[in-house]
Every structure is written in structure tokens, then in C-alpha cells.
C-alpha positions in Angstrom: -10.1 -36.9 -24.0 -6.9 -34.3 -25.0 -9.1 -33.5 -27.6 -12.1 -32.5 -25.4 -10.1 -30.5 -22.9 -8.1 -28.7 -25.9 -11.7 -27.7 -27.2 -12.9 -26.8 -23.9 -10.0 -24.2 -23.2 -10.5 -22.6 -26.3 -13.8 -22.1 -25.6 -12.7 -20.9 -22.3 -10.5 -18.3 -23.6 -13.0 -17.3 -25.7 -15.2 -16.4 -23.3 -12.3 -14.9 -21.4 -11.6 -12.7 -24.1 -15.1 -11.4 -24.9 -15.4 -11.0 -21.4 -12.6 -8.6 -21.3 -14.2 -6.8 -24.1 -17.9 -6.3 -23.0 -17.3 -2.6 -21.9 -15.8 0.6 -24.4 -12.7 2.1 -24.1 -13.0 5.8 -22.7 -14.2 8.1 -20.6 -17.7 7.5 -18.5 -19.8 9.4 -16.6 -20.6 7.7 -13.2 -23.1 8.4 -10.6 -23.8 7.7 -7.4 -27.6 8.1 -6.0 -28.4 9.4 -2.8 -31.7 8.7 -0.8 -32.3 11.9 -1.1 -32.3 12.2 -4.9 -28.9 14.1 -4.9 -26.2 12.8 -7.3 -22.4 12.5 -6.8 -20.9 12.6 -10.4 -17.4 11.4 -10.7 -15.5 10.1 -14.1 -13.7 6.8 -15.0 -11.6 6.4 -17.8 -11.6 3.1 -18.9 -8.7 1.1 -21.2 -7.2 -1.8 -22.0 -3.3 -3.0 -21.1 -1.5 -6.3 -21.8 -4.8 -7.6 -23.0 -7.2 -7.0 -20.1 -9.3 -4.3 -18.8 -8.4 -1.4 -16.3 -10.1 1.3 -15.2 -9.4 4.9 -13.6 -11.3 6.9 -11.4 -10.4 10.5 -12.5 -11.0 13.6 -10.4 -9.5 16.8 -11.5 -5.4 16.1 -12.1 -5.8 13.1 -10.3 -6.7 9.5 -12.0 -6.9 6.3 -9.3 -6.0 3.2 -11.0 -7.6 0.1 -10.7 -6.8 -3.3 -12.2 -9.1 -5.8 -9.7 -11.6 -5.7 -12.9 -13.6 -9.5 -13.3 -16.6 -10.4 -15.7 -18.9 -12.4 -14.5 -21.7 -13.6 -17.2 -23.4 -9.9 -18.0 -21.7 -8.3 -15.0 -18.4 -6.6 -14.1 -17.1 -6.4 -10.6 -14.1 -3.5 -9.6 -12.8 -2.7 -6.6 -10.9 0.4 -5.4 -6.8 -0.2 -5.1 -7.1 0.5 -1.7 -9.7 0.9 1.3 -12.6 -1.6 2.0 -14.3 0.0 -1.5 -15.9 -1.6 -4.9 -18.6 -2.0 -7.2 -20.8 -4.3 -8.7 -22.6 -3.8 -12.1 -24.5 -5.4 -15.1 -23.4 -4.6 -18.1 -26.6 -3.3 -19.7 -25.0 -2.5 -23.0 -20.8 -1.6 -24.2 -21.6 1.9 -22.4 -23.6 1.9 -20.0 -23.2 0.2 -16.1 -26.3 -0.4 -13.4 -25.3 -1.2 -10.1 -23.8 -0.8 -6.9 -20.8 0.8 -5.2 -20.3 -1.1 -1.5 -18.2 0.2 1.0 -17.2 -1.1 4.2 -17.3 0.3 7.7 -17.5 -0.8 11.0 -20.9 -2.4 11.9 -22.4 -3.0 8.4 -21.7 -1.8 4.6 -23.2 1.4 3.1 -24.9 0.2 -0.1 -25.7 2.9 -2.9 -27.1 2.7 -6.4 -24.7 3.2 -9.1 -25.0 4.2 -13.0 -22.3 4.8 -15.5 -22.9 5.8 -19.4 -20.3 7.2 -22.2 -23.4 8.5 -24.1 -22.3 12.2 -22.2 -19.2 11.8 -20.3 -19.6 15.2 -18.9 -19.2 15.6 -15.2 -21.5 18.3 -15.0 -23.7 20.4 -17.8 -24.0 24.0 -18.1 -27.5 23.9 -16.9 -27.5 28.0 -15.9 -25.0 29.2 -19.1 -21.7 30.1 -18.6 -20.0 31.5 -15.5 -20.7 35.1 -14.1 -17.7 34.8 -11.8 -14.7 33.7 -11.5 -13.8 31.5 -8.1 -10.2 31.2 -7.9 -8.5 31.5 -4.3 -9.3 31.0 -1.2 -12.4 30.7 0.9 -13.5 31.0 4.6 -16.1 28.2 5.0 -18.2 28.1 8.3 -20.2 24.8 8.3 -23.5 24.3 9.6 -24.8 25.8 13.0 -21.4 25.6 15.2 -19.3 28.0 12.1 -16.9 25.0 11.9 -14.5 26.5 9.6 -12.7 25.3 6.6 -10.9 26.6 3.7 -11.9 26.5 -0.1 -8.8 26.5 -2.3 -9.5 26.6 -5.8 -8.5 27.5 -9.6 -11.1 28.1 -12.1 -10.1 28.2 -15.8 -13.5 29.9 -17.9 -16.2 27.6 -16.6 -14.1 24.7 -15.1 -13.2 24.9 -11.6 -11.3 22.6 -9.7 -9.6 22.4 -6.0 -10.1 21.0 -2.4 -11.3 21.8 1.2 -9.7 22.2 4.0 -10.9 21.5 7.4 -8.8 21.2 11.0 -8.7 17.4 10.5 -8.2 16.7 7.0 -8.5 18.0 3.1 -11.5 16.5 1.1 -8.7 15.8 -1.8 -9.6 16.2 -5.5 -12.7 18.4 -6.3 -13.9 19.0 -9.7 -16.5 21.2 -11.1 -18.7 24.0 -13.0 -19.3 27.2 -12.6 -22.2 27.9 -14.0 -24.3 31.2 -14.0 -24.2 32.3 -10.4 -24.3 28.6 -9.5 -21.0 26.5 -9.1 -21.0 22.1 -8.4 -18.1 20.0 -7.1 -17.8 16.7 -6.4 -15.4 14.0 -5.5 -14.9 10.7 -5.2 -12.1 8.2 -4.1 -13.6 5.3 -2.5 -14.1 6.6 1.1 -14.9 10.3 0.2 -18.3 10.9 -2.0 -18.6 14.4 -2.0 -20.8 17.4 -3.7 -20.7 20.7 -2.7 -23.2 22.6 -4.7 -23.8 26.9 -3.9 -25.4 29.7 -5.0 -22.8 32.7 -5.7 -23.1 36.3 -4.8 -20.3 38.7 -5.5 -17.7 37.1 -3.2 -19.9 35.1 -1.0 -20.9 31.8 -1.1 -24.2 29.9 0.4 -24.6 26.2 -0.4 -25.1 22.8 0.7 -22.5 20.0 1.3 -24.0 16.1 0.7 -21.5 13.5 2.0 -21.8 9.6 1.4 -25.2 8.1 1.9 -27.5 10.8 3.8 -25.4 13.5 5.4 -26.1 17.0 4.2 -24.5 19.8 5.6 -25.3 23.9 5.0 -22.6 26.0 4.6 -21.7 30.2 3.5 -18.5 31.4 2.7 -16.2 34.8 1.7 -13.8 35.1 -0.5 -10.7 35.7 2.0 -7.3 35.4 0.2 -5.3 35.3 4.0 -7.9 32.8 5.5 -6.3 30.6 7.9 -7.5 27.2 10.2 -7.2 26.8 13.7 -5.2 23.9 15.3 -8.0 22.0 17.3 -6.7 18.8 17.0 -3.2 19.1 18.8 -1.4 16.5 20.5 1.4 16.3 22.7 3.6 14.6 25.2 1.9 14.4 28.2 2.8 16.1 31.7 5.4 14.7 33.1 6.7 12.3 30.7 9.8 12.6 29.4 9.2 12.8 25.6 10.2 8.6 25.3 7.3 6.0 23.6 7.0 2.6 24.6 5.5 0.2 22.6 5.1 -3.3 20.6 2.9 -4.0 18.1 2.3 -6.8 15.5 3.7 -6.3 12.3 1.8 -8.1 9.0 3.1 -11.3 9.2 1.9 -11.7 13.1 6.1 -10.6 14.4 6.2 -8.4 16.9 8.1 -4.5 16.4 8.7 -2.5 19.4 10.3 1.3 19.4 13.2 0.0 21.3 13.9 -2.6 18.7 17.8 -2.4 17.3 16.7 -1.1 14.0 15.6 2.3 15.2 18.3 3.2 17.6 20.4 6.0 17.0 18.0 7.1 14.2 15.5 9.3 13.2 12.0 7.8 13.2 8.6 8.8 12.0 5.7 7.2 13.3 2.8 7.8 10.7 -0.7 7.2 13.1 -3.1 6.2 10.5 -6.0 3.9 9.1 -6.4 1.9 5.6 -9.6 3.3 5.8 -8.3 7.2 5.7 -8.4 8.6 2.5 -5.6 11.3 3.8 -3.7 8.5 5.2 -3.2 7.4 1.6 -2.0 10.9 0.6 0.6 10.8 3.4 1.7 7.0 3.0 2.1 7.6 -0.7 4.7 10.7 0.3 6.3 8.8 3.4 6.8 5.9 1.4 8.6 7.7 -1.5 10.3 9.7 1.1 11.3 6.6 2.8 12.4 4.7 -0.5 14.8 7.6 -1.5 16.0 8.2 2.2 16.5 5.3 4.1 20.2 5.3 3.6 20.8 8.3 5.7 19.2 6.7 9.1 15.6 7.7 8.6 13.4 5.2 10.0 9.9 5.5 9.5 6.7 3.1 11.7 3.2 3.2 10.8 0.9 2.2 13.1 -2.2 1.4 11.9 -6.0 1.7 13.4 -8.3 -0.1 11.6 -12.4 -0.6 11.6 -12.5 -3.5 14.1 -10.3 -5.7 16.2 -9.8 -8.5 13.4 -6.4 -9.4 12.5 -7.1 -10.9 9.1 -9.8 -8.4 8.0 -7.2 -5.1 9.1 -3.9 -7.1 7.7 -5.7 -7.7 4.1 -6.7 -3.9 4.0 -3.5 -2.8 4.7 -1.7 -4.5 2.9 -3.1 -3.2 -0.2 -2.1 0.1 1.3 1.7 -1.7 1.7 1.2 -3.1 -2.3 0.2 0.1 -3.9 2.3 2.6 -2.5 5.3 0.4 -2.4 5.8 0.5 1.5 8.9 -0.8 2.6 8.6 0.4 6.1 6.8 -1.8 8.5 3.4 -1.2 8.9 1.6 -2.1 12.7 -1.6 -3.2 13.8 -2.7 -1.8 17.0 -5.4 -3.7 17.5 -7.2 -1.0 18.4 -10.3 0.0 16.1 -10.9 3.9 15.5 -14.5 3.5 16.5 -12.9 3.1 20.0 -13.3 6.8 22.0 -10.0 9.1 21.7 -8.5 8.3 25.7 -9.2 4.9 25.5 -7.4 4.0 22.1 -4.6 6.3 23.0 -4.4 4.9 26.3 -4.1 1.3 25.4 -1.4 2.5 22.2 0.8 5.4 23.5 -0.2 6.5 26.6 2.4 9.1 26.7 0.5 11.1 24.6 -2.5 13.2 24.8 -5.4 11.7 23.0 -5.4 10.7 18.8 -8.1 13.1 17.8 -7.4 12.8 14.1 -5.9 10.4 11.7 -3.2 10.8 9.8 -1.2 12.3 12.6 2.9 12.1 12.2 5.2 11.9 15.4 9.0 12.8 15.0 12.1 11.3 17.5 15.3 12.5 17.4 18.1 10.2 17.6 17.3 9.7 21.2 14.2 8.3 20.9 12.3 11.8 22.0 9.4 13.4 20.4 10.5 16.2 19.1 7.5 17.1 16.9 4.4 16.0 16.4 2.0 17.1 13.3 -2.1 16.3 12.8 -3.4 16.4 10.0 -1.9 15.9 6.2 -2.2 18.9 3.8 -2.1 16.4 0.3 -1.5 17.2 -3.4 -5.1 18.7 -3.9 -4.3 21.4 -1.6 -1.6 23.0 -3.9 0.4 25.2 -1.7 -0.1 23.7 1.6 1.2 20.9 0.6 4.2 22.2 -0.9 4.9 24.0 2.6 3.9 20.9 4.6 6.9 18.6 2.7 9.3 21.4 3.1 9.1 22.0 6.9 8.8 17.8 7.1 12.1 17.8 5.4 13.8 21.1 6.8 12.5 19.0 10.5 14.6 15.8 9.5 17.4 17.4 8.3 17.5 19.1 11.5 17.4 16.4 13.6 19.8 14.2 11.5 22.5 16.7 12.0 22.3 17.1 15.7 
């Protein structure tokens, strides 16, 4: 009997091990196909540490680790380290993957096809020769029929460009591209965002077509408009006649509830981080509250997230945060609402801070003085993609604390 069961674990570890080898080392090129036909390219990297496989989803500077990677028989499941997000393939040969990519939402999963090869790891060929222009800086975007506007930041090095968007609510993170001819493709992806922006260039204008996730499409022109600038249409403040105080209680992720007026949080600075684990932003600005946090919490900084998730279930919004908590080493305490996001904007803010005029956007930071009042409130989160906005938005969060911490 010994015998049999020493025999049958080395045949399991066999198995484990060519398992863990049925896929190169290197870099892939990965696709995700529209209904439409159009394709959202994106890279992974893949390697092998301590003896089993990991892989990294690279866009521009930025590469996404992820080490949930299991082989099933012919197959090879991974899932994104954070948000509702992963794939499913069969391993048709050691470079090339046919499958799925499955993502999570409110009502029901958006399904697309899904192809990765190492045979040309290329994002993006040079279908039209090399560039006639050069992109770098930034760009007014109107999109579609309304002229929403946005703001293309980007640095172009020969025919490589790279860069992100910015819109009112949000930045579209890591873009990466060709110019090519008088043509120029970008695309992204990070597990919620699937992104290409492909245009047609004339002098210093723009006129393309953005194609988002599954089916939306989207027209937009821009000009080349080094001092462009972005309205604030997503503002929030202390409503009329309140006096600037918050009041609430929320569960924390073991099911304890945390209130504002809880001992920990007297007499200190606190930031209370409005946010989803579905927000690809939110992870930007978790991933600089949390180091912020880590290196600051000495000096009574206190810092709250408070967490809106896809639907009202406890388990199924406590598992997705928590991969949020695991990967950017949150040591803050992070709140469900119990409010989904799908809810309208005055009846989730009404049910969570009702002092407030309505959440119109997620991630949106609130900052109390010592006292417990609102003192500012910020929407949006410029993140590393965005280059200089970003470097402004960390120092006027930190000049903002340091304020407030000496008064």
C-alpha cells in the first residue's frame, strides 16, 4: 500500500510539473475579439519563479502581476490580481492560447474570445510605414455628439507612442501604441479597462474611433492643445446646512462594525477613500493611500475606505475586496456599504453619507481635520499613467495633510 501511494505521488508531481511547463517563457501577444471584428491587443510576459508559472500583463511602463495560474489537462486558467477578472484557455501548443477572458458585472458576465501567440509578440505592426508625425503632448478630445471632453497626454519616441486619457471622471491608465504613417493605435488593458483608440492624423488634429469592452464604440476628433484643461463636473460637497460632520457605521471585512466616531479616529486626520473593487482608478489610488498610509500612520493620519461594490452580497463584495486589501498591502480598514454602484447617485449617497451631495464618480477622496470636518473633498484620481497630473495630485494631497496636521 506505501508503495502504491509513493508511486502515485510521483506520478502526481509529475504531472504537476509538466503542467507547470506546458506554456514558453516570454513575451505574448494577446487579443481580445470584439463582435464587431475589432481587436484589443495587449502583451503578457510570461516566466517562471520558485518553480511555478506567473504571468504579467504589460501595458506601456506598467506590468500587472499575476500568480492565480492552474493547469487543468490541456488548459490553463488565470485570473487578474484584482477585480472580478480572468481567463480561460487551451493550450493549443507551448505558444499559443484559445480562449476566453470573463469578467464580472452586475447582472451577468461579459464573455469575449481570447488568443495569445509568441510567434509575433508585437502589439501592433507598422501596417502604413513609419510615422509622419510626432504625437507628444497634450490633446483636447471632444467625444461623440455631446463634445464630452478629455485630455490625450502622451510621449512618442520614433514610432512608439505611449500615454493615457483623461476624462472629468477618471484616466483610462496605461496606453500603448504605433504611430504609423498618418495613422496612430492604442490600446489597453487591465482587467476592467479594454481599450483601443485608433485615428487618422492630420497636421495637429486628430479624428478616430474609441472601442471599449464588448460593443461600445465611440467617435472622437481632437487638437493638439499644449494648455488644454478639464472641467470639474463631478463636484461634491457638504450639503446646505450641515455643519461639515459625517455620520456613519459600516461593516468592516470580518462582519465588525467601524463608525467615524469610533476612538481610533479622534483627534486625527482621516481620509475617507469612496471607492469600488471593481474601479480600475480606485486601484491606482488604493495602491498610493496604502503606501501613504504604511509610511504615515505614525503621525495621526487615519485613513477609511468605504467600499461600493456590484451588488448587495456580503460574501461576493468581501472576497473582491479583499484581494484589493492583499495586493496593495492595506492596513487601513476597508468598509462595505452595502450599497451597489448600480444604485442611482441620491439614493446611494442618501443611504451612506447623506451629508453630502451626490457620489457621482468613484474614486472620490474626502479629508477631516482633527475635528472631524470636511475640509476637502477631491473626485476623481489622476494615476501614474498621467505623468504630471499625478505628480501634482500627490503634492497638493500631501501639502493638504500637512496643513491640517499642524493646525
Amino acid at each position: 500500500m506505501k508503495k502504491a501511494i509513493i508511486i502515485l505521488s510521483g506520478l502526481l508531481l509529475s504531472v504537476n510539473v509538466f503542467s507547470q511547463s506546458r506554456i514558453n517563457n516570454g513575451f505574448w501577444r494577446a487579443v481580445l475579439e470584439r463582435r464587431d471584428g475589432k481587436q484589443i491587443v495587449f502583451n503578457i510576459r510570461s516566466a517562471t519563479e520558485k518553480g511555478n508559472t506567473v504571468l504579467y500583463v504589460k501595458n506601456a511602463s506598467e506590468e500587472m502581476r499575476l500568480s492565480d495560474v492552474t493547469f487543468h489537462g490541456d488548459s490553463v486558467f488565470f485570473n487578474m490580481p484584482v477585480f472580478e477578472s480572468g481567463f480561460r484557455a487551451k493550450i493549443v501548443s507551448p505558444d499559443s492560447l484559445n480562449g476566453f477572458w470573463i469578467r464580472a458585472s452586475v447582472s451577468r458576465n461579459i464573455v469575449l474570445p481570447f488568443t495569445a501567440t509568441q510567434k509575433n509578440p508585437k502589439r501592433f505592426a507598422l501596417t502604413n510605414g513609419n510615422a509622419h508625425s510626432n504625437l507628444s503632448g497634450k490633446w483636447a478630445i471632444s467625444f461623440g455628439a455631446n463634445s464630452e471632453p478629455a485630455i490625450g497626454n502622451f510621449i512618442q519616441h520614433q514610432n512608439k507612442i505611449t500615454g493615457s486619457v483623461l476624462t472629468p471622471t477618471g484616466d483610462d491608465r496605461y496606453l500603448e501604441g504605433v504611430v504609423s504613417g498618418d495613422s496612430v493605435r492604442l490600446s489597453g488593458f487591465d482587467g476592467i479597462h479594454a481599450l483601443l483608440y485608433v485615428a487618422k492624423i492630420n497636421g495637429k488634429n486628430l479624428d478616430g474611433t474609441l472601442y471599449s469592452g464588448a460593443a461600445s464604440k465611440e467617435k472622437f476628433t481632437a487638437v493638439f492643445n499644449d494648455t488644454a484643461t478639464l472641467p470639474n463636473t463631478s463636484a461634491m460637497y457638504v450639503k446646505k446646512g450641515e455643519n461639515g460632520h459625517l455620520h456613519f457605521r459600516f461593516k468592516d471585512l470580518n462582519g465588525n462594525d467601524v463608525s467615524i466616531n469610533d476612538e481610533r479616529f479622534e483627534n486625527k486626520v482621516v481620509v475617507i477613500d469612496i471607492m469600488g473593487s471593481w474601479c480600475p482608478n480606485c486601484m491606482d489610488e488604493t495602491a498610493f493611500l496604502s503606501d501613504f498610509y504604511n509610511k504615515q500612520k505614525e503621525k495621526n493620519v487615519e485613513i477609511i475606505g468605504l467600499c461600493y461594490e456590484l451588488t448587495t452580497d456580503f460574501e461576493r463584495s468581501k472576497n473582491s475586496i479583499e484581494k484589493f486589501k492583499k495586493r496593495f498591502n492595506v492596513q487601513y480598514p476597508l468598509l462595505i456599504t452595502g450599497v451597489s454602484v448600480a444604485e442611482p447617485e441620491p439614493a446611494r449617497t442618501e443611504k451612506t453619507l447623506p451629508q453630502l451631495t451626490s457620489i457621482k464618480m468613484f474614486p472620490t477622496t474626502i479629508i477631516l481635520d482633527k475635528t472631524g470636518k470636511v475640509r476637502k473633498i477631491d473626485t476623481g484620481f489622476e494615476g501614474p499613467a498621467t505623468g504630471e497630473y499625478y505628480m501634482k495630485y500627490v503634492q497638493e494631497f500631501n501639502e493638504t495633510i500637512d496643513t491640517l496636521l499642524k493646525e
